[in-house]
ChimeraX commands (.cxc) that place a marker at each C-alpha (Angstrom):
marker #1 position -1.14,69.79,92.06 radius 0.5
marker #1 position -3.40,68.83,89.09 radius 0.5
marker #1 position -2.36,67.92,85.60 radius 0.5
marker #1 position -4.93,67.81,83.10 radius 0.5
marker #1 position -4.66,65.36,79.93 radius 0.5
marker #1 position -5.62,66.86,76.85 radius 0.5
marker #1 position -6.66,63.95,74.05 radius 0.5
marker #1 position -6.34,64.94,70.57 radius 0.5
marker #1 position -7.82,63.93,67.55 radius 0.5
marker #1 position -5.67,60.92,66.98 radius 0.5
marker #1 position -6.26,59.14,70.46 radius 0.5
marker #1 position -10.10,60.01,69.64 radius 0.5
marker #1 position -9.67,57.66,66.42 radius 0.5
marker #1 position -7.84,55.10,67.81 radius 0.5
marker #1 position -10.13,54.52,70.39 radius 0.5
marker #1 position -13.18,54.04,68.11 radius 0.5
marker #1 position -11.26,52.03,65.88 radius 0.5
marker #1 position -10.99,49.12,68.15 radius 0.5
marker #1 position -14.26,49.76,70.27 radius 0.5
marker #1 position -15.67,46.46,70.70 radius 0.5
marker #1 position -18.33,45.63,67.69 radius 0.5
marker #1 position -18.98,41.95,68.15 radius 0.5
marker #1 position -22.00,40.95,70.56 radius 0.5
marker #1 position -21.57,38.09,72.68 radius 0.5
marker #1 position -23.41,35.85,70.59 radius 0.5
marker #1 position -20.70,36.64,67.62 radius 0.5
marker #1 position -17.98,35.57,69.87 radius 0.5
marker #1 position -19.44,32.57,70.72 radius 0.5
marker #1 position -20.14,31.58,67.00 radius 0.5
marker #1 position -16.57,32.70,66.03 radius 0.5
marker #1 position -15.40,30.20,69.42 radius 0.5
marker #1 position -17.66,27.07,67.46 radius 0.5
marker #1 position -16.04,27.81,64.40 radius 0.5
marker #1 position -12.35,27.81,65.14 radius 0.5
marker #1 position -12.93,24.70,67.38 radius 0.5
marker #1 position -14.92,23.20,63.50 radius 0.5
marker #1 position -11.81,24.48,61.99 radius 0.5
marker #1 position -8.96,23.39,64.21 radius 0.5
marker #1 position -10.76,19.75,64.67 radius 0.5
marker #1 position -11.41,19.31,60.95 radius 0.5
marker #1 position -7.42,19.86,60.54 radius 0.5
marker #1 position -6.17,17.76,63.44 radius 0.5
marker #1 position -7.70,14.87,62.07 radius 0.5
marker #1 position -6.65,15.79,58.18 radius 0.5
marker #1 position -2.96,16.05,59.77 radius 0.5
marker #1 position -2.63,19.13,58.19 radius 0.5
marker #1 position -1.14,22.36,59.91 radius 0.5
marker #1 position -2.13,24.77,57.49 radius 0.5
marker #1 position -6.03,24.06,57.58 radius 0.5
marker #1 position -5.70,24.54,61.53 radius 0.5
marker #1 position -3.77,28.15,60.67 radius 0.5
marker #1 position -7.27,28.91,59.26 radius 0.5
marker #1 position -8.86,29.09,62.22 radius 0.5
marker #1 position -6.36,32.03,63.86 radius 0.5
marker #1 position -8.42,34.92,62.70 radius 0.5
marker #1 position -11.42,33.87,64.56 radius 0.5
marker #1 position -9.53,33.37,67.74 radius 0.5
marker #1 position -8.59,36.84,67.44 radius 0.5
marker #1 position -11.77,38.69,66.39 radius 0.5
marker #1 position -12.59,36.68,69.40 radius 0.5
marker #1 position -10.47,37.15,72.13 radius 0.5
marker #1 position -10.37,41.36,71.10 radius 0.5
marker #1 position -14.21,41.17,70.11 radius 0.5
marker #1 position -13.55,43.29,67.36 radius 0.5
marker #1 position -13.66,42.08,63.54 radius 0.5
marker #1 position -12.10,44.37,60.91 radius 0.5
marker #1 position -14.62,43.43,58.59 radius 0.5
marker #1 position -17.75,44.65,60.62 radius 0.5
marker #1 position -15.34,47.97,61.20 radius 0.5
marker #1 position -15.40,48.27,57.57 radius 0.5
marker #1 position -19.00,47.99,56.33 radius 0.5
marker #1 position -20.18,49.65,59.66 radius 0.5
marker #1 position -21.83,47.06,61.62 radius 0.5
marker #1 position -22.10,47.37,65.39 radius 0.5
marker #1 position -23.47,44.11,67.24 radius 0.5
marker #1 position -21.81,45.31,70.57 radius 0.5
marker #1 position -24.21,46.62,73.24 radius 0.5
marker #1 position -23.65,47.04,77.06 radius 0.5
marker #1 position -26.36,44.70,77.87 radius 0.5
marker #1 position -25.12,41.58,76.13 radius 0.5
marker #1 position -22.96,40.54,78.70 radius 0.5
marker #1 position -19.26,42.63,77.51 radius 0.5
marker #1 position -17.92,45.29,78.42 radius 0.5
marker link #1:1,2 radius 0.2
marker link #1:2,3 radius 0.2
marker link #1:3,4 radius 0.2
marker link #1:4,5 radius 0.2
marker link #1:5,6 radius 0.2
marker link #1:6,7 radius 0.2
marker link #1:7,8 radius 0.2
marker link #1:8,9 radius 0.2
marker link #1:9,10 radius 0.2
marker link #1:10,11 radius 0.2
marker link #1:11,12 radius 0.2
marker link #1:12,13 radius 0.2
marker link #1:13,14 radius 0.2
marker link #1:14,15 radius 0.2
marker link #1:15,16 radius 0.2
marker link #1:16,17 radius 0.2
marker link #1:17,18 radius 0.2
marker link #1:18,19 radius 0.2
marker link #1:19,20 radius 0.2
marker link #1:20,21 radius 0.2
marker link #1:21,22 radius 0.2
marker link #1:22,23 radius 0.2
marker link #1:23,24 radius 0.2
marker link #1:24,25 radius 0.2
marker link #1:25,26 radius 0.2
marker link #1:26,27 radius 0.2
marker link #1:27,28 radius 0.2
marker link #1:28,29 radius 0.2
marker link #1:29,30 radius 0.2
marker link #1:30,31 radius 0.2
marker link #1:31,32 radius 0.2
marker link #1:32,33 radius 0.2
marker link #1:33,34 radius 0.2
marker link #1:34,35 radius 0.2
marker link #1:35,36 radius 0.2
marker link #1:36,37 radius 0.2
marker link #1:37,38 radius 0.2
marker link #1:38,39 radius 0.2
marker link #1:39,40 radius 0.2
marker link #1:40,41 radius 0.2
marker link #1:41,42 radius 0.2
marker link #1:42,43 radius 0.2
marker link #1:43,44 radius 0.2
marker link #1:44,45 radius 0.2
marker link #1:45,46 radius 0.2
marker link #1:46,47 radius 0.2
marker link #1:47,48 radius 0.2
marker link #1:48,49 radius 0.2
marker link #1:49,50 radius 0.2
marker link #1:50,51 radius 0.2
marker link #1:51,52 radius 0.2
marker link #1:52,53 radius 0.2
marker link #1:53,54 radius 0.2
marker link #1:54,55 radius 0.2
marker link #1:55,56 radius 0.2
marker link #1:56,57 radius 0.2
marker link #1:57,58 radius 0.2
marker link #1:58,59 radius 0.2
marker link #1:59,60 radius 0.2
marker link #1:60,61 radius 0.2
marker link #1:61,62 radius 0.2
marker link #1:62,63 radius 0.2
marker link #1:63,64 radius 0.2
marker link #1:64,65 radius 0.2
marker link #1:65,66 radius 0.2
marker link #1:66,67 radius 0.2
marker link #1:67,68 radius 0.2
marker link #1:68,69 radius 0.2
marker link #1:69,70 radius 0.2
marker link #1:70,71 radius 0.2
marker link #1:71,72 radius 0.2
marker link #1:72,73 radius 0.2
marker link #1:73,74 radius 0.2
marker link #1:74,75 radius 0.2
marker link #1:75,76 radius 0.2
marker link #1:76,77 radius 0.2
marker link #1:77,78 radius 0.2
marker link #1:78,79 radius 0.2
marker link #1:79,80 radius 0.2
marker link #1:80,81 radius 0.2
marker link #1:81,82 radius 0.2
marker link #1:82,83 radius 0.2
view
């Protein structure tokens, strides 16, 4: 008993929308600058400046910026240490 999956066109796009596209390096620089970000506002007291910082977190954590998606770039490569 075998059932084959057939992936259309959609699932095709989806899955190269959020391909990884940020190389290690990237995340790392993205990491330095939330922690700027988030320290910069602690000690200013002020919530909102901290909020500032949320977008790198996630470009982070998925290692996938919208922007780069956008204008084409592609820093992700096996080698560099994600997968």
């Amino acid at each position: 008993m075998s059932t084959s999956i057939e992936k259309t066109g959609t699932e095709n796009k989806s899955q190269t929308f959020f391909q990884h596209n940020l190389s290690l390096v990237d995340v790392i620089l993205r990491y330095a600058v939330l922690m700027i970000i988030v320290i910069i506002g602690g000690a200013l007291g002020s919530i909102p400046i901290m909020l500032l910082g949320m977008p790198f977190f996630w470009t982070a954590i998925m290692g996938w910026c919208p922007v780069f998606y956008a204008l084409g770039i592609n820093h992700h490569t096996a080698k560099n240490g994600m997968s």
